[in-house]
Residue, then its C-alpha position, 0 to 999 in steps of 0.5 A: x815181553x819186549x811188546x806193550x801191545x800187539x795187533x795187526x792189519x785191516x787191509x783190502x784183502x780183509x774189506x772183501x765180502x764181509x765188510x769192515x765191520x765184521x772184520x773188524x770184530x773177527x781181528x778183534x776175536x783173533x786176540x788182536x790188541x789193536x788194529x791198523x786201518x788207513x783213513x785213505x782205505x775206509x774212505x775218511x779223506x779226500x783231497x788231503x783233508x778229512x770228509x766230515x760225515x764219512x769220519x763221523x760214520x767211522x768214529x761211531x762204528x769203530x768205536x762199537x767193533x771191540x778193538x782199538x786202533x793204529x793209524x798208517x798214513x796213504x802210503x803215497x805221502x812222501x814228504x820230501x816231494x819236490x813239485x807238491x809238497x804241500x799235498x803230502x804235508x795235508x795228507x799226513x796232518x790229516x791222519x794225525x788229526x784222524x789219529x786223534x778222532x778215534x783214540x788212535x795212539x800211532x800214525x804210521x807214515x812212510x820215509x820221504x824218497x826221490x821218484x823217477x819223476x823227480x827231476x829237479x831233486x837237491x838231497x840236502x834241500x829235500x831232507x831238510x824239507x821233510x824235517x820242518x814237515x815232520x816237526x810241524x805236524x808232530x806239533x799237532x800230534x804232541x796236541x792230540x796224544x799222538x806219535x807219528x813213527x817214520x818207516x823205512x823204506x822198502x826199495x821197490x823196483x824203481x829203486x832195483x833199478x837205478x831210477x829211484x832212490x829210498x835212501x831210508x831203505x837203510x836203517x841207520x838213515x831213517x835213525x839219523x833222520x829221525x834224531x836229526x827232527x828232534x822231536x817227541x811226537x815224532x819216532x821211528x817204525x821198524x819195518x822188518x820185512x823191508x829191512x831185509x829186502x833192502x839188506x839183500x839188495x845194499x848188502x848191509x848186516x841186517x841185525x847191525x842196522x836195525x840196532x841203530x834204529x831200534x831204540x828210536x823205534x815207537x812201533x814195529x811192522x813185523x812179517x816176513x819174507x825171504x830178502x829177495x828184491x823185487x826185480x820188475x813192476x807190476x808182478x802180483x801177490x800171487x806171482x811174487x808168493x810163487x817166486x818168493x820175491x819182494x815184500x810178502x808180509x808172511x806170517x812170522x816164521x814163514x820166511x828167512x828173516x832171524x826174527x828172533x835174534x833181530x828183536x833180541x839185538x834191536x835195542x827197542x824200548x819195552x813197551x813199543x807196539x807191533x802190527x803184524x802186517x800181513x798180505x790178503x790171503x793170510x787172515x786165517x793165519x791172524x791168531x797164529x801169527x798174533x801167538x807167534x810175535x807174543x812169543x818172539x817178543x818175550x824170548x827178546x827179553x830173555x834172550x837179550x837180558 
């Protein structure tokens, strides 16, 4: 079993009707090793800092839900930002220190990307940026037990387009990045679902791009899709299930992605954890899709020797 643990996402979708809680405690009964929460979405931040009663709430409740716990980080954070850059750097050094109040081993934190915004962008100067970021926060991580896994990055349409890039859309990028930080608090995630979109969209071998990550990788997002980019903003779940487009975070086996032979060729340690993140809609699927990374994650094994 390539995976020492596997869990999966507690998402909007999930919050809705029945309180974090009790779907906390239904991920949980799922045969959920751990479960994936943001602070941003459990409201615990506010202005890049950590809301004292609010996390104290939360210490309390999560630690009486069963289960344990990965951290993603607000997805908005973008460390190689060039007009506020310490605001991205407080959001993340507040997940970590989140990370730690709740016994959570990962912080999950996107890779740095120019948005079309971005006016003044000097790539060299930017990666450098988020580098130093990176190695200051994951000196506090490395204090509290903590791992921050970098994702690559899914190109969303800004990226289609031309008028963004995500130049960790690639995995072989994230890895250069993530050795260039030097680090042992500070690893990859390995994003399959957005590998795939991104492979379709820059044309890259899918299988050989995620070899060069996979042995940087601290902890996998696992799902699926068909590797078809997002064309335009602003479709929604329901629309992008129809047509197939865009990051759908299907359950595994749902899609095209060659999930199997991808995990057997990774190279990823033994021992890394896997969140199977889904879409809302799909928590029925939880203990199918749960079962189903199990298994790909021995036949990796098997399969790679």
């Amino acid at each position: 079993m390539i995976f020492g643990s596997v869990g999966t996402n507690l998402n909007g979708g999930s919050l809705a009707g029945e309180g974090f809680l009790g779907a906390l405690r239904r991920l949980a009964g799922s045969g959920a090793d751990f479960v994936e929460v943001g602070p941003h979405e459990l409201g615990a931040m506010l202005g890049g800092e950590l809301v004292p009663e609010r996390v104290r709430s939360l210490e309390r409740a999560l630690s009486g839900a069963g289960v344990v716990y990965t951290v993603h980080a607000p997805h908005a954070i973008n460390l190689m930002d060039p007009e506020d850059p310490a605001a991205h750097l407080d959001m993340l050094r507040a997940s970590v220190r989140f990370a730690g109040r709740i016994g959570a081993p990962v912080v999950v934190c996107h890779a740095g990307r120019r948005e079309p915004h971005h006016a003044r962008w000097r790539p060299a100067e930017r990666l450098a940026r988020e580098a130093a970021a990176l190695r200051e926060v994951g000196r506090l991580a490395e204090e509290l037990g903590v791992t921050i896994a970098v994702e690559n990055s899914y190109p969303e349409p800004p990226v289609v387009a031309g008028r963004a890039s995500a130049p960790a859309a690639r995995p072989s990028a994230l890895a250069e990045r993530v050795a260039g930080v030097d680090h042992p608090a500070v690893r990859a995630c390995l994003d399959v679902g957005h590998a795939a979109v991104s492979a379709t969209l820059l044309g890259y071998d899918l299988l050989e791009e995620c070899a060069v990550l996979g042995p940087l990788t601290a902890h996998v997002h696992l799902h699926d899709n068909l590797g078809r980019p997002e064309p335009r903003p602003g479709m929604s779940l329901p629309e992008r299930l129809a047509s197939g487009f865009g990051d759908l975070h299907l359950p595994p086996g749902r899609g095209t992605i060659p999930l199997q032979r991808l995990l057997a060729e990774s190279g990823l340690p033994e021992g890394v954890s896997c969140c199977v993140e889904l879409a809302p809609g799909f928590e029925e699927a939880v203990p199918e899709a749960l079962s189903e990374a199990r298994r790909l994650g021995a036949a990796a094994v098997v399969a790679g020797g």
